[in-house]
Gaussian input, Z-matrix of N, CA and C with variables (Angstrom, degrees):
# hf/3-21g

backbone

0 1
 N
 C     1     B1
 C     2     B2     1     A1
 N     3     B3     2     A2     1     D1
 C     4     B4     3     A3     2     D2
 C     5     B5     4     A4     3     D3
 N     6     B6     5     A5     4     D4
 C     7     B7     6     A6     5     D5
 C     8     B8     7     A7     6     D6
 N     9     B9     8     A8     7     D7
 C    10    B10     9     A9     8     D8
 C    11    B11    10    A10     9     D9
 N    12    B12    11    A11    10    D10
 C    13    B13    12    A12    11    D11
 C    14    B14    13    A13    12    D12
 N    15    B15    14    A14    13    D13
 C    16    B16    15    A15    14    D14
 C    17    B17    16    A16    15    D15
 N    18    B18    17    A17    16    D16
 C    19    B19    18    A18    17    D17
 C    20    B20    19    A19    18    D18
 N    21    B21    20    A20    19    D19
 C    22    B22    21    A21    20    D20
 C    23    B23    22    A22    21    D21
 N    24    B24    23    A23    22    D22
 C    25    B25    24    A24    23    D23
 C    26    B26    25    A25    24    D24
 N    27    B27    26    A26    25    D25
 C    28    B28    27    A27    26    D26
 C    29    B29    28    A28    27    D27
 N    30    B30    29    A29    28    D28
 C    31    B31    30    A30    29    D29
 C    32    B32    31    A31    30    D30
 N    33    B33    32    A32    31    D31
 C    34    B34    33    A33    32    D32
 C    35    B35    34    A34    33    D33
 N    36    B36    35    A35    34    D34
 C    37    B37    36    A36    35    D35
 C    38    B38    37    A37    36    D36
 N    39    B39    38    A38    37    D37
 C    40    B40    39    A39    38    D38
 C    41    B41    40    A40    39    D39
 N    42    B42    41    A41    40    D40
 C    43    B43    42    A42    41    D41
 C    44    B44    43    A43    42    D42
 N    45    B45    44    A44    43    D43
 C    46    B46    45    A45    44    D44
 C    47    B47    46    A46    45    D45
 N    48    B48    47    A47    46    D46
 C    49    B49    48    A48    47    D47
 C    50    B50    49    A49    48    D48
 N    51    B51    50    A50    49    D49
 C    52    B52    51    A51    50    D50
 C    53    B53    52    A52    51    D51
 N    54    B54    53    A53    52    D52
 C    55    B55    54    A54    53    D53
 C    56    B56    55    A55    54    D54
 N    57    B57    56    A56    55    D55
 C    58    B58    57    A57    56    D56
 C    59    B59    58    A58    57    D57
 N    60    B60    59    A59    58    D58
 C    61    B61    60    A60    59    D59
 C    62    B62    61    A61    60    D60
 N    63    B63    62    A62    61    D61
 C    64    B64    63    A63    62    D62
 C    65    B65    64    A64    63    D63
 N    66    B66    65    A65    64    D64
 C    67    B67    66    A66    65    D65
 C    68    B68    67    A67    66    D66
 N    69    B69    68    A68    67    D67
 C    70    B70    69    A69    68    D68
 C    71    B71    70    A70    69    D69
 N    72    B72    71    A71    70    D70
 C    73    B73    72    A72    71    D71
 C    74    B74    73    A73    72    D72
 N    75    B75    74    A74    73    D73
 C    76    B76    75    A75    74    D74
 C    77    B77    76    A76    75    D75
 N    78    B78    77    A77    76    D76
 C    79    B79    78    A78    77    D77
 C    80    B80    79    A79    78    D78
 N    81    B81    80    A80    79    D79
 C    82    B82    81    A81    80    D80
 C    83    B83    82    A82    81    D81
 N    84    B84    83    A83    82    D82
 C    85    B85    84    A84    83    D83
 C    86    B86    85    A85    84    D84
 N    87    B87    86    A86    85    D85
 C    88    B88    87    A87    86    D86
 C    89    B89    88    A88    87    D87
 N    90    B90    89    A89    88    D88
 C    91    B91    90    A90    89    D89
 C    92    B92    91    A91    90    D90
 N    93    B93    92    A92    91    D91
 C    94    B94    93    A93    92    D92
 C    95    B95    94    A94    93    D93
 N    96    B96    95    A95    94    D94
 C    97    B97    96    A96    95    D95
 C    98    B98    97    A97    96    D96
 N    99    B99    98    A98    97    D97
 C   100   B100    99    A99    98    D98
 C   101   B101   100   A100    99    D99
 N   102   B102   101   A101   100   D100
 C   103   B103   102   A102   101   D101
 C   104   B104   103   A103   102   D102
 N   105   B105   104   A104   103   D103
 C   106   B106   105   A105   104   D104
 C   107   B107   106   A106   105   D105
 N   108   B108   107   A107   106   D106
 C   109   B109   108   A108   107   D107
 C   110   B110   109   A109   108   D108
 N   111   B111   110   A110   109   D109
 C   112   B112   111   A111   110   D110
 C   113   B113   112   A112   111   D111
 N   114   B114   113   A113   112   D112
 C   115   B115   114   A114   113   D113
 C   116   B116   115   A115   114   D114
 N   117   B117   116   A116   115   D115
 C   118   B118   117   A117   116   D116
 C   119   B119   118   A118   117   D117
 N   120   B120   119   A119   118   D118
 C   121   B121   120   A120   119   D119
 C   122   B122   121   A121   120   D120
 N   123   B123   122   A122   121   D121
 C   124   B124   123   A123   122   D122
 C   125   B125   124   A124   123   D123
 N   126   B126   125   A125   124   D124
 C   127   B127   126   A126   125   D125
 C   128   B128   127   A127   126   D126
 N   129   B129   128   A128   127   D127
 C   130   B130   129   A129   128   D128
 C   131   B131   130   A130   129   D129
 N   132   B132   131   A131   130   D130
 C   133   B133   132   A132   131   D131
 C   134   B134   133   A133   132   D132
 N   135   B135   134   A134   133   D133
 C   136   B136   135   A135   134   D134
 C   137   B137   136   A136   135   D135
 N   138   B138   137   A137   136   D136
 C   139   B139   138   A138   137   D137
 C   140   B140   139   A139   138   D138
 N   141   B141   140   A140   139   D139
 C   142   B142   141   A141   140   D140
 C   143   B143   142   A142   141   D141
 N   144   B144   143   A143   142   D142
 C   145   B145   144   A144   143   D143
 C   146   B146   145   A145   144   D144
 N   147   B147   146   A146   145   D145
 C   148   B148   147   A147   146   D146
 C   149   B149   148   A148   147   D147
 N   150   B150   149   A149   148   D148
 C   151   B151   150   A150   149   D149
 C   152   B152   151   A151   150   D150
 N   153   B153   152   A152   151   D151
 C   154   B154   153   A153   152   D152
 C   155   B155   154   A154   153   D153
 N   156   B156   155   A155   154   D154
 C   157   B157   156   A156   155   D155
 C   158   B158   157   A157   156   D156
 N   159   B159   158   A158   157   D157
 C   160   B160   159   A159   158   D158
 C   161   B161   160   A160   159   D159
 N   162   B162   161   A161   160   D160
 C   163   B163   162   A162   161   D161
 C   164   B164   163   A163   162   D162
 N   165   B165   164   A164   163   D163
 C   166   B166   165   A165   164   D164
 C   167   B167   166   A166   165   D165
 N   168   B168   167   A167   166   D166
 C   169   B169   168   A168   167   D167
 C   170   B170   169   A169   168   D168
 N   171   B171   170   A170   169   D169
 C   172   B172   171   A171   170   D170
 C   173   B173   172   A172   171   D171
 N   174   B174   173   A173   172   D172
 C   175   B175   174   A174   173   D173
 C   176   B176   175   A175   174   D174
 N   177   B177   176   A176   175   D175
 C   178   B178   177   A177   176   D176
 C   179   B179   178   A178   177   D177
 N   180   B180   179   A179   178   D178
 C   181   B181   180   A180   179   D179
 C   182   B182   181   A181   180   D180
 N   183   B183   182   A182   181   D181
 C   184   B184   183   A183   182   D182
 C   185   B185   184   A184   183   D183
 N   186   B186   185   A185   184   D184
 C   187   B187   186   A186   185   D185
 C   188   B188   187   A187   186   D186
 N   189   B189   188   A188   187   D187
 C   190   B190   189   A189   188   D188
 C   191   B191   190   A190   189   D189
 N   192   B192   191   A191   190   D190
 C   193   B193   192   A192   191   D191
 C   194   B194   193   A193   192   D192
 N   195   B195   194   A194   193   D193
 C   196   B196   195   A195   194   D194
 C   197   B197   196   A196   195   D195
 N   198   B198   197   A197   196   D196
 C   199   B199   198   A198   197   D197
 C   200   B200   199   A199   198   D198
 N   201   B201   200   A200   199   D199
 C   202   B202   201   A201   200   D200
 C   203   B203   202   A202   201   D201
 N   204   B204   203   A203   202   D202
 C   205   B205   204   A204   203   D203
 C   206   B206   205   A205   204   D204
 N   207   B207   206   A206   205   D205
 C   208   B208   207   A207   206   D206
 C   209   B209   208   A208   207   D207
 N   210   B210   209   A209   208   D208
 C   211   B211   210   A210   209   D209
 C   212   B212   211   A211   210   D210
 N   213   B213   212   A212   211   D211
 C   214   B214   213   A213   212   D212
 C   215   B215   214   A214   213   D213
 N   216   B216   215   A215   214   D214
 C   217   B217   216   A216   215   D215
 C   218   B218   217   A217   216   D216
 N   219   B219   218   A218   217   D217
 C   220   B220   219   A219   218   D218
 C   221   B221   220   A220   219   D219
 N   222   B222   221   A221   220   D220
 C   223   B223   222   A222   221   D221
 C   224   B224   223   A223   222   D222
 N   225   B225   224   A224   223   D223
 C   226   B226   225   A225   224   D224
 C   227   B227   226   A226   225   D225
 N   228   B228   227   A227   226   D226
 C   229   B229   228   A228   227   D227
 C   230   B230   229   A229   228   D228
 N   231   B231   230   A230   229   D229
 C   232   B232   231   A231   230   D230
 C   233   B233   232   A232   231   D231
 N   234   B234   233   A233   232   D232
 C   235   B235   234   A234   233   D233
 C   236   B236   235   A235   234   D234
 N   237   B237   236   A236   235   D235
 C   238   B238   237   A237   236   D236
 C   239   B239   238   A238   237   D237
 N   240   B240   239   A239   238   D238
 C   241   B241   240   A240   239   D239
 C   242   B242   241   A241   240   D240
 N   243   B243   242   A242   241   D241
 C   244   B244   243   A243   242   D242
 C   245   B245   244   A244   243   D243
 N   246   B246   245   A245   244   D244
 C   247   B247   246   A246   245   D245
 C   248   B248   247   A247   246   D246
 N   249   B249   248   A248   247   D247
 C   250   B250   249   A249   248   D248
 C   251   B251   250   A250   249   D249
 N   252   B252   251   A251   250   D250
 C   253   B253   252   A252   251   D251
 C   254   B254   253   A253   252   D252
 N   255   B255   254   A254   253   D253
 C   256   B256   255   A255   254   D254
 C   257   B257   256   A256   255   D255
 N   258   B258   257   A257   256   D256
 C   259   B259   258   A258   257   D257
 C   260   B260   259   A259   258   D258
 N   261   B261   260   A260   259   D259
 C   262   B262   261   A261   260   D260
 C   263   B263   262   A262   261   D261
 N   264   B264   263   A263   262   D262
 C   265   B265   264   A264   263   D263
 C   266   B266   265   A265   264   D264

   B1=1.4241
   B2=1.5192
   B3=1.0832
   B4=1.5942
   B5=1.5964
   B6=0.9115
   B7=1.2468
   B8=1.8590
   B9=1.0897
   B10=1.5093
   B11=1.2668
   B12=1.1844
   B13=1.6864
   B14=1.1358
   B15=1.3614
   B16=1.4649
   B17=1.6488
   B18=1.5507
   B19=1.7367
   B20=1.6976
   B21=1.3089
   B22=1.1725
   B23=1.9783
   B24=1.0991
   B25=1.6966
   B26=1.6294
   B27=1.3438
   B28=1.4969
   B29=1.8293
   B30=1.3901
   B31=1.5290
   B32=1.5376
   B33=1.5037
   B34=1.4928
   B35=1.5042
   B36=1.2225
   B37=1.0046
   B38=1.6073
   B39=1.7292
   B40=1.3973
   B41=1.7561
   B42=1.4466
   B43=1.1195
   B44=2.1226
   B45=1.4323
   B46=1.4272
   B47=1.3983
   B48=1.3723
   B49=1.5576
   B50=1.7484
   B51=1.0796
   B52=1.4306
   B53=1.9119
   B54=1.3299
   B55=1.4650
   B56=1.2313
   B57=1.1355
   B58=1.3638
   B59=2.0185
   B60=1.1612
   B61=1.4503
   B62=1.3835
   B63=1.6057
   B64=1.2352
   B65=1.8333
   B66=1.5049
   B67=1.5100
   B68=2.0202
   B69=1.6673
   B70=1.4209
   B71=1.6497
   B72=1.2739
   B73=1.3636
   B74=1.5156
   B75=1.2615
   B76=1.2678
   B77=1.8764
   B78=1.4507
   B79=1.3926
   B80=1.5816
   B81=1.1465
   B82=1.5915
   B83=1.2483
   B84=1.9061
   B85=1.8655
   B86=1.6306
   B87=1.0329
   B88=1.3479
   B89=1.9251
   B90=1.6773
   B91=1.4599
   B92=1.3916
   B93=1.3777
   B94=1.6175
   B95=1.5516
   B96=1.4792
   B97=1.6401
   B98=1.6412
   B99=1.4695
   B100=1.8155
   B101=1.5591
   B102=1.6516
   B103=0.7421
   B104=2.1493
   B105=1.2973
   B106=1.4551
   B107=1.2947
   B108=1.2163
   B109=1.3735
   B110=1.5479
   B111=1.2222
   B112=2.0190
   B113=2.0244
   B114=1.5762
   B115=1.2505
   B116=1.0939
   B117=1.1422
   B118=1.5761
   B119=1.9221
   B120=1.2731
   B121=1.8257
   B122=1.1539
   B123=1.0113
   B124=1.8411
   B125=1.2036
   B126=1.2814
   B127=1.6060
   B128=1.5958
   B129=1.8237
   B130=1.4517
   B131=1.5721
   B132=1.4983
   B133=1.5574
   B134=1.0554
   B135=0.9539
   B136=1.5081
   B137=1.8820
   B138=1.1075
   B139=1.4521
   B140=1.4365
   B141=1.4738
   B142=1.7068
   B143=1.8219
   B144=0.8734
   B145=1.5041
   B146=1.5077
   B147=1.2297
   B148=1.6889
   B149=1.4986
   B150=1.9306
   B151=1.0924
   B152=1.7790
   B153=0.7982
   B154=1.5642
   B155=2.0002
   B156=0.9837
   B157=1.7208
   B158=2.2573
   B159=1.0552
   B160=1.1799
   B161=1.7102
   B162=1.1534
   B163=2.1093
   B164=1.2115
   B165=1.3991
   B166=1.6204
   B167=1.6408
   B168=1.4938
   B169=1.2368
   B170=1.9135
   B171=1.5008
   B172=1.8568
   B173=1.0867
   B174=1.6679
   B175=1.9303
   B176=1.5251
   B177=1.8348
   B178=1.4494
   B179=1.6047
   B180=1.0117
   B181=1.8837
   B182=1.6938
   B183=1.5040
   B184=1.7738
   B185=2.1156
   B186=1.3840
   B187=1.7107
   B188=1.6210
   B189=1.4859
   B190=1.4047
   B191=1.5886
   B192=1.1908
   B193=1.3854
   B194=1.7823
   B195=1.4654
   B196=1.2049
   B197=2.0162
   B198=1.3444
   B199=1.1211
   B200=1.3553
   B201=1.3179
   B202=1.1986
   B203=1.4929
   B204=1.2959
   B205=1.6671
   B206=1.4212
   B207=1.4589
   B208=1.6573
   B209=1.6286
   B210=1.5046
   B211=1.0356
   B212=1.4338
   B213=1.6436
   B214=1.3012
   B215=1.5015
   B216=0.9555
   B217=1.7765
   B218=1.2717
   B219=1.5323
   B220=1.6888
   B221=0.8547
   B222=1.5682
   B223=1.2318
   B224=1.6410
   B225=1.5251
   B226=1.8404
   B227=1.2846
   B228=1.2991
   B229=1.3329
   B230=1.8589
   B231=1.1085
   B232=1.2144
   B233=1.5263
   B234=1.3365
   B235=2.0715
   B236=1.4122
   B237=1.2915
   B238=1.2521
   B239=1.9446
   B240=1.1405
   B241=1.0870
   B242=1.4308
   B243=1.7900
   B244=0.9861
   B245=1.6095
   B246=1.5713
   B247=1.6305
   B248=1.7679
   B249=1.1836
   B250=1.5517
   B251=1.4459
   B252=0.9906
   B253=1.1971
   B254=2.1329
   B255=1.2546
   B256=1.7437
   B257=1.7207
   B258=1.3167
   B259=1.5372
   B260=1.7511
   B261=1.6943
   B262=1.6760
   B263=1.1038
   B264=1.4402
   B265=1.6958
   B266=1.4108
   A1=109.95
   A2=119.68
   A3=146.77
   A4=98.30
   A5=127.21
   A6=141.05
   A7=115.62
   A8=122.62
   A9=124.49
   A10=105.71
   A11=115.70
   A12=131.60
   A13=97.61
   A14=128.22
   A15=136.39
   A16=95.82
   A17=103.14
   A18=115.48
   A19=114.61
   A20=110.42
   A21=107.05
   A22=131.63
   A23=78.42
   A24=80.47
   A25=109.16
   A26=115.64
   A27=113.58
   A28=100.21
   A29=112.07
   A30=127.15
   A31=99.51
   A32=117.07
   A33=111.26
   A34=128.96
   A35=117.64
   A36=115.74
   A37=145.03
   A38=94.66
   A39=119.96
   A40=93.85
   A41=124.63
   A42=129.59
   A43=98.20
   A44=104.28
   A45=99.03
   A46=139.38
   A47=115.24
   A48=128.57
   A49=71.29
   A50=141.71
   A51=151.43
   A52=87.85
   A53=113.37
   A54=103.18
   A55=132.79
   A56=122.44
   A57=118.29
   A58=116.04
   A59=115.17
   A60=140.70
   A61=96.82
   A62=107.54
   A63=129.46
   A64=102.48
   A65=104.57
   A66=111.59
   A67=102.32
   A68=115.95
   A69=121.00
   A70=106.91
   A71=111.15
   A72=130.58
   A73=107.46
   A74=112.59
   A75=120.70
   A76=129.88
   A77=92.99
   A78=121.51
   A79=99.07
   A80=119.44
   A81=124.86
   A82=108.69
   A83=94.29
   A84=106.74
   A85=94.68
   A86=133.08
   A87=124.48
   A88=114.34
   A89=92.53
   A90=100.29
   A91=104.59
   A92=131.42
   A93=123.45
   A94=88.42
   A95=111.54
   A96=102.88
   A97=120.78
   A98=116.98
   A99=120.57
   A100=109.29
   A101=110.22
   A102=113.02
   A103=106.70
   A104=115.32
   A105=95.46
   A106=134.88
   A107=118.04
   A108=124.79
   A109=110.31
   A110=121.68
   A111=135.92
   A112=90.28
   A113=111.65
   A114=82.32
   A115=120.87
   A116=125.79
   A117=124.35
   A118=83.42
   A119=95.76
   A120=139.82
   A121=102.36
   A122=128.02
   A123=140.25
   A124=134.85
   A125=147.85
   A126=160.63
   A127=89.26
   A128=129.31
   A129=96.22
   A130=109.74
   A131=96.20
   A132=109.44
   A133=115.75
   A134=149.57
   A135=161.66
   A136=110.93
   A137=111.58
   A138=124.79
   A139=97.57
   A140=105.79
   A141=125.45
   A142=106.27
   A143=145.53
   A144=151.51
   A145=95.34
   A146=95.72
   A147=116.33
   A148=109.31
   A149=118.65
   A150=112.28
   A151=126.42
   A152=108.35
   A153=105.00
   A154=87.44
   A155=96.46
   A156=114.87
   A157=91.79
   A158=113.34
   A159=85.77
   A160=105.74
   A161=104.46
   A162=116.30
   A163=104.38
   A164=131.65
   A165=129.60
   A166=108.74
   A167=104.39
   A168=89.93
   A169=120.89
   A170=85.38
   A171=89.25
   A172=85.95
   A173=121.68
   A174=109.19
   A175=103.13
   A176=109.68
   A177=87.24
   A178=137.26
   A179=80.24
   A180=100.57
   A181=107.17
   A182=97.87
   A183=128.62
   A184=113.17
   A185=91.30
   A186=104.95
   A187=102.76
   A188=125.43
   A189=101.56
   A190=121.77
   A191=130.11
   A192=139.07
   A193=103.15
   A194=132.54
   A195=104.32
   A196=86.90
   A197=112.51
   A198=94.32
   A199=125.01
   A200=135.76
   A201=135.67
   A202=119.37
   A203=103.41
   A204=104.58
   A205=124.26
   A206=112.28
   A207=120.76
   A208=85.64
   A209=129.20
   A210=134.12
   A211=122.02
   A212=109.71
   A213=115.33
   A214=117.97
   A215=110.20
   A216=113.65
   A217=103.21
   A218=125.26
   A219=116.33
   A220=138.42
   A221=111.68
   A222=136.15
   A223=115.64
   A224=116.26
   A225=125.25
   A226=103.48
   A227=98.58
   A228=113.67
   A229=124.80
   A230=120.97
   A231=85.87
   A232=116.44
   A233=121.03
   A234=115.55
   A235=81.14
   A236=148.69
   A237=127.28
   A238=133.80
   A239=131.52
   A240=134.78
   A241=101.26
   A242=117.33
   A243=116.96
   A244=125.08
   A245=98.40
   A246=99.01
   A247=119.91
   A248=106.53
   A249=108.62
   A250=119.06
   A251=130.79
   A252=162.83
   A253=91.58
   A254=105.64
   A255=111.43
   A256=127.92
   A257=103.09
   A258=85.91
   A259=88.92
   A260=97.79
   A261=119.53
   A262=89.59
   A263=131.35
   A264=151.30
   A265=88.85
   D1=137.53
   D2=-179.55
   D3=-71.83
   D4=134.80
   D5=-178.56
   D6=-116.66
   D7=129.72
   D8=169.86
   D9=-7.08
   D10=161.47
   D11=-176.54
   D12=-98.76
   D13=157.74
   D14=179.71
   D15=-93.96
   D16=135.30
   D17=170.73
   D18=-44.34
   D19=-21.61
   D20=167.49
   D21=-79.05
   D22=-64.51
   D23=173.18
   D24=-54.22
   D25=-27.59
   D26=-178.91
   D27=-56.98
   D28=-53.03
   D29=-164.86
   D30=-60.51
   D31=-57.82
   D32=171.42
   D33=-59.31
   D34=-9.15
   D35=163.40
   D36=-80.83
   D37=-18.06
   D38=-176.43
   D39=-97.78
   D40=-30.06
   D41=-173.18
   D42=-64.73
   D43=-65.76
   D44=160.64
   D45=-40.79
   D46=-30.52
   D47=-169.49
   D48=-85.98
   D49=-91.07
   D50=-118.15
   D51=-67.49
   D52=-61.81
   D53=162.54
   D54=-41.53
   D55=-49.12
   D56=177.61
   D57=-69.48
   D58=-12.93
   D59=171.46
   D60=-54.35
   D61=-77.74
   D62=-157.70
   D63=-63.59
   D64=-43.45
   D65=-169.88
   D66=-58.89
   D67=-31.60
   D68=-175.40
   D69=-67.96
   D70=-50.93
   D71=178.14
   D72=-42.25
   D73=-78.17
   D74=171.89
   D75=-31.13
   D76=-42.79
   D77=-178.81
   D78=-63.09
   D79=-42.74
   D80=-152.06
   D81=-79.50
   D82=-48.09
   D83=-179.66
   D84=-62.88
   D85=-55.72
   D86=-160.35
   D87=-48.80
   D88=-46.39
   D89=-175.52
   D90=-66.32
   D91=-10.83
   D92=-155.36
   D93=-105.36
   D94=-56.86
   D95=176.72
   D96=-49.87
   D97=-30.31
   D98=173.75
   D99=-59.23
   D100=-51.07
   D101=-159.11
   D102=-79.28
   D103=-38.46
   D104=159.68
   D105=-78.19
   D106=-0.78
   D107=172.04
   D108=-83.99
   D109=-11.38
   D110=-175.83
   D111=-96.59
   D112=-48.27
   D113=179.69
   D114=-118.17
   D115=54.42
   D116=178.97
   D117=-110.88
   D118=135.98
   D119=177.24
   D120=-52.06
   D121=160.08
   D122=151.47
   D123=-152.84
   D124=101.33
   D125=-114.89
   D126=-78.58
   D127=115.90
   D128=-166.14
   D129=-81.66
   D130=-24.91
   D131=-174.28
   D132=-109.78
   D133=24.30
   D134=-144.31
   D135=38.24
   D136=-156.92
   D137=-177.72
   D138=-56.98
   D139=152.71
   D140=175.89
   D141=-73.36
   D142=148.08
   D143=168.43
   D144=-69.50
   D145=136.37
   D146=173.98
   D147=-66.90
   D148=-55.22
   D149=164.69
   D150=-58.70
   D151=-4.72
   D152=-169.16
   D153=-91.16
   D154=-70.60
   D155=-170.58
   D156=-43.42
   D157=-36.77
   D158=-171.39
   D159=-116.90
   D160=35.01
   D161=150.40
   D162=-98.80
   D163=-40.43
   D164=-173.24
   D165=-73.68
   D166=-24.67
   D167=176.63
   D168=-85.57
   D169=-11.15
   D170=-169.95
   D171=-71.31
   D172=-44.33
   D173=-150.93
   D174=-78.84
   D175=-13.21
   D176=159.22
   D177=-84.88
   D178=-1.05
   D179=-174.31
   D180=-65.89
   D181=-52.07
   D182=172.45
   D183=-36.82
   D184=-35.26
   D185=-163.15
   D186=-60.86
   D187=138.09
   D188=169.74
   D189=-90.02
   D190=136.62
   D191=-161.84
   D192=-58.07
   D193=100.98
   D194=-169.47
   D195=-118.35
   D196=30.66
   D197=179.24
   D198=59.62
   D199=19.59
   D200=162.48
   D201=-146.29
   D202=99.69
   D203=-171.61
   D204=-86.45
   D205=12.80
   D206=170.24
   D207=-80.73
   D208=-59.26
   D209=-150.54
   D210=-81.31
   D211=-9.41
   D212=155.71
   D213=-105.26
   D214=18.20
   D215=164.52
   D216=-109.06
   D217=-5.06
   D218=-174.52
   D219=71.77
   D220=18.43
   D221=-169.66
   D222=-105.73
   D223=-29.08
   D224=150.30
   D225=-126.12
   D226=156.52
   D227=170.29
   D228=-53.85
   D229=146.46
   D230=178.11
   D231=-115.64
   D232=167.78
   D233=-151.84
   D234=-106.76
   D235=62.10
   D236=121.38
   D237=-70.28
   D238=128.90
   D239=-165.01
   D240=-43.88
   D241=140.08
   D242=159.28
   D243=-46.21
   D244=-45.55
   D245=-173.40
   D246=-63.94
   D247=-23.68
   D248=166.02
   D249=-55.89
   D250=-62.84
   D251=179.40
   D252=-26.84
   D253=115.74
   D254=162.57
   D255=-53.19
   D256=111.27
   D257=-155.51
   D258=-63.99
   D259=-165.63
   D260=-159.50
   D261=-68.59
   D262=174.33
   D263=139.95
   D264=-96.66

């Protein structure tokens, strides 16, 4: 038969549990501070130019809408009929 635990080993044992507590805790804040400090952003160049931001938007304004945005990035061809199409000057 097993007999009562000695007041000691009881104390070292909570002393271990309570360390190993503290050792998870620690672990967690550390990983949470790495991990927002990796993704928090940073402006590389400062603010965008007002004039710049609003020519890209006129010349996009300019584009004619043909409903196909592979084919206005130049990236497919696009299937409008040849015969539509304005011949050259």
């Amino acid at each position: 038969m097993k007999g009562r635990p000695e007041p000691s080993q009881s104390f070292q044992r909570i002393k271990v549990g309570l360390i190993g507590l503290i050792a998870v805790v620690v672990l967690i804040a550390t990983a949470s501070t790495i991990i927002a400090s990796a993704t928090h952003e940073r402006a590389i160049g400062g603010s965008a130019q007002a004039n710049l931001v609003a020519e890209i938007a006129a010349s996009n304004d300019m584009l004619p809408e043909t409903g196909e945005p592979l084919a206005e990035m130049g990236v497919a061809p696009s299937s409008a009929n040849v015969q539509d199409a304005a011949p050259p000057r």
